[in-house]
C-alpha positions in Angstrom: 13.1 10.3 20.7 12.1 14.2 20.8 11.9 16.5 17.8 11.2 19.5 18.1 8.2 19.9 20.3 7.0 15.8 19.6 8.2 13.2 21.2 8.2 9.6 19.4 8.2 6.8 21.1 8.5 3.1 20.3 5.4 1.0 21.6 5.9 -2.3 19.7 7.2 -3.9 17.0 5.7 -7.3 15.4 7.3 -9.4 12.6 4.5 -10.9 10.4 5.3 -13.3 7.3 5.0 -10.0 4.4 5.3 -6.8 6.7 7.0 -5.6 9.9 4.3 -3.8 12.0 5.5 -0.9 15.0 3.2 0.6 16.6 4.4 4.4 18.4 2.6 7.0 20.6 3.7 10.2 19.4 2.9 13.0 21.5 2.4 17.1 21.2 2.1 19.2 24.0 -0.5 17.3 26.3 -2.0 15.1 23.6 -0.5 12.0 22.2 -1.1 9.6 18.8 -0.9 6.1 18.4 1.1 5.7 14.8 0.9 2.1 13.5 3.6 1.9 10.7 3.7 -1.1 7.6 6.6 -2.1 6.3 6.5 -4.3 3.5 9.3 -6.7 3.6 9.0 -8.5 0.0 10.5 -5.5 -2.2 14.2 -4.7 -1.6 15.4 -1.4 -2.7 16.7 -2.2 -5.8 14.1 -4.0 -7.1 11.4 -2.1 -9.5 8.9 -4.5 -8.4 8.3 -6.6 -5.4 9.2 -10.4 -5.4 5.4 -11.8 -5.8 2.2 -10.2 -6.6 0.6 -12.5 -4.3 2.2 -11.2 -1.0 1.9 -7.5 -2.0 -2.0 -8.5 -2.5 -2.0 -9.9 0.7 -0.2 -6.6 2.2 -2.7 -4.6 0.3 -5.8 -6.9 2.3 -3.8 -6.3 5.5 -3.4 -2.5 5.0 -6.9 -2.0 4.0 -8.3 -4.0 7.1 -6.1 -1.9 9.6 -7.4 1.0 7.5 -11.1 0.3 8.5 -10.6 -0.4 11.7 -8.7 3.1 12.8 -10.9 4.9 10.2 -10.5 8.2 11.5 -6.6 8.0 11.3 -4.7 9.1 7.9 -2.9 6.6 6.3 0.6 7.6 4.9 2.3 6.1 1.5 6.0 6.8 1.3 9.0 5.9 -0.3 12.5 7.0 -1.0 11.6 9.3 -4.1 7.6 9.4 -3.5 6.5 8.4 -6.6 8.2 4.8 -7.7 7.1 2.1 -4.7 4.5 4.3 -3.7 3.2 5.0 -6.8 2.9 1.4 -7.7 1.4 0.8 -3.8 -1.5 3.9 -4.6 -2.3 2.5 -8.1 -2.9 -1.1 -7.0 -5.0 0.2 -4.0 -7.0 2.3 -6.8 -7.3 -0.8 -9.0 -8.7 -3.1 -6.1 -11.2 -0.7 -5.1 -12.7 -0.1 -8.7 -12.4 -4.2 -9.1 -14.6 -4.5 -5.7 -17.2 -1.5 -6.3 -17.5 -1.9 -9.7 -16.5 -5.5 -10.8 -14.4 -4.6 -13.6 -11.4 -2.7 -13.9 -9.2 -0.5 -17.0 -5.6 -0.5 -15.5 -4.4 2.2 -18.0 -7.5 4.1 -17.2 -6.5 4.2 -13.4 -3.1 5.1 -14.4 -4.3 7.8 -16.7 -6.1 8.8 -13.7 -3.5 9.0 -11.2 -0.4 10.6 -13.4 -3.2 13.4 -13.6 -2.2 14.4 -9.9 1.6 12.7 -10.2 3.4 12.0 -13.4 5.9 10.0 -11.9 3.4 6.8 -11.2 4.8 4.1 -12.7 7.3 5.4 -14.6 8.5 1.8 -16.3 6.9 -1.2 -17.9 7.7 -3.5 -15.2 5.4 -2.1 -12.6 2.9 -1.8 -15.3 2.8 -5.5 -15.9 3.4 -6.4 -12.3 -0.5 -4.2 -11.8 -1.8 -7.1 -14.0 0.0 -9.8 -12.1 -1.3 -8.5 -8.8 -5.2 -8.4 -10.9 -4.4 -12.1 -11.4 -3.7 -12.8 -8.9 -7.0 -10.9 -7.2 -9.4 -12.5 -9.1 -8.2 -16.1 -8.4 -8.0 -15.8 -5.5 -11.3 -14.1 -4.9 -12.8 -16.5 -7.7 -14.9 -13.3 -8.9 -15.2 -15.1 -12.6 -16.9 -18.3 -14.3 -16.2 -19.4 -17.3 -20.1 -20.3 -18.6 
């Protein structure tokens, strides 16, 4: 596919149990890009939420680790209106990090945090509970807590 002066094309696509992963080398005048793209395959469009916390954890594992591993690449959040699935992706990846660095975490603190740059972030209750679903789910299965 060309557009404009780029030229897209598809390398490879791979179905995995929670995402859809295609890889394509876009190139520019003599230089081309490899461009991995995620597609999270648990969270239909009409849904505020996805299905399970546990499988957009595990997404959120899987995006992180492809994240390290082409560390000098950008890595792109999107969705239909930017702020609704992507908003709830950006806060969860927020949360994880402060539960990892810092061992604790204040989900409306994060929040507060990130309407600061986009108001739209979780606009509705249900992706506000679902954040402490997907902490739930986290912390069992990272068994960060004992109850002594």
């Amino acid at each position: 596919m060309t557009i404009g002066p780029f030229k897209l094309k598809k390398v490879s696509e791979e179905d995995k149990v929670f995402y859809t992963m295609t890889v394509f080398n876009m190139a520019y005048s003599s230089k081309t890009k490899k461009i991995t793209q995620l597609e999270f395959k648990n969270w239909n469009t009409d849904q505020i939420t996805p299905t399970d916390p546990e499988n957009m954890l595990h997404f959120l594992q899987e995006v992180e680790r492809l994240n390290r591993i082409a560390a000098d690449s950008p890595l792109l959040v999107q969705c239909l209106d930017g702020s609704e699935k992507s908003g709830l992706f950006i806060t969860l990846m927020s949360i994880f990090e402060r539960v990892r660095l810092d061992k604790e975490v204040c989900i409306p603190q994060v929040i507060r945090e990130l309407r600061y740059i986009r108001q739209q972030i979780l606009p509705n209750f249900e992706q506000f509970q679902f954040c402490y679903n997907a902490v739930l789910c986290y912390v069992d299965s990272h068994q960060m807590y004992a109850n002594m």
